[in-house]
N, C-alpha and C positions, 0 to 999 in steps of 0.2 A: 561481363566478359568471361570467358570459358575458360578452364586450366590451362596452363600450355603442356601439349604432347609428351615434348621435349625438353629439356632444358638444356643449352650448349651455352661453352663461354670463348670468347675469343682471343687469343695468345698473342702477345707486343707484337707479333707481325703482321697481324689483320684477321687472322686465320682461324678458321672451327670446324670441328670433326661433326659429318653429320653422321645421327648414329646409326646402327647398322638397319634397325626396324623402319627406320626412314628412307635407308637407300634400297630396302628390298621391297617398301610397299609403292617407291617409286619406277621402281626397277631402275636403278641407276647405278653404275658399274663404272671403276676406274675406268680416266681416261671419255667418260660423258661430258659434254658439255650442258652447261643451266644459263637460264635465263635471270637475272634480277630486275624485278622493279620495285617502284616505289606506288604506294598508296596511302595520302594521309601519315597515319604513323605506322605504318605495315610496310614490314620489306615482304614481297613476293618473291617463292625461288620455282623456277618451272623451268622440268627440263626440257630440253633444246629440240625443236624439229623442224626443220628446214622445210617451207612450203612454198608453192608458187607467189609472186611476188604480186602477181595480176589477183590471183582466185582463193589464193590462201589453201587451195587442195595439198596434199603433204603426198599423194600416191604419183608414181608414174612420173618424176621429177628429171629435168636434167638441165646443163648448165647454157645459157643463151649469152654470150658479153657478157662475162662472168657475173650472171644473174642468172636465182634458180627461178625456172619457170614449167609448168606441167606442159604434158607430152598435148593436150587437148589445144590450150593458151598457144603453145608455142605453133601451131598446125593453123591456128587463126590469125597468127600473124605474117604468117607466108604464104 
């Protein structure tokens, strides 16, 4: 098992500061939203990108019945 990067601790309210080397090599900036999952005993934190919900493309996006879906996907279904 490899060192950890970082070490953060979490305050009685749930809550931990990620620190700053982490939000600038993820580029992540007040007001980002992240993704959580679960792995085994691994929390995963990724940040958030909204992609088509058919193709998984993240470019050229817009919203169909409030579903994102790409400008390509959405052109195939009309």
């Amino acid at each position: 098992m490899r060192p950890a990067e970082c070490l953060c601790k979490i305050d009685k309210l749930g809550r931990m500061v990620l620190p700053k080397i982490i939000r600038e090599k993820f580029e992540l900036s007040e007001g980002d939203a992240v993704e959580l999952f679960t792995e085994n005993d691994k929390l995963i934190l990724k940040k958030y990108r909204p992609s088509c919900i058919f193709c998984g493309e993240a470019d050229d996006l817009i919203e169909f019945k409030s579903r994102i879906v790409c400008q390509k996907c959405a052109n195939e279904i009309s």
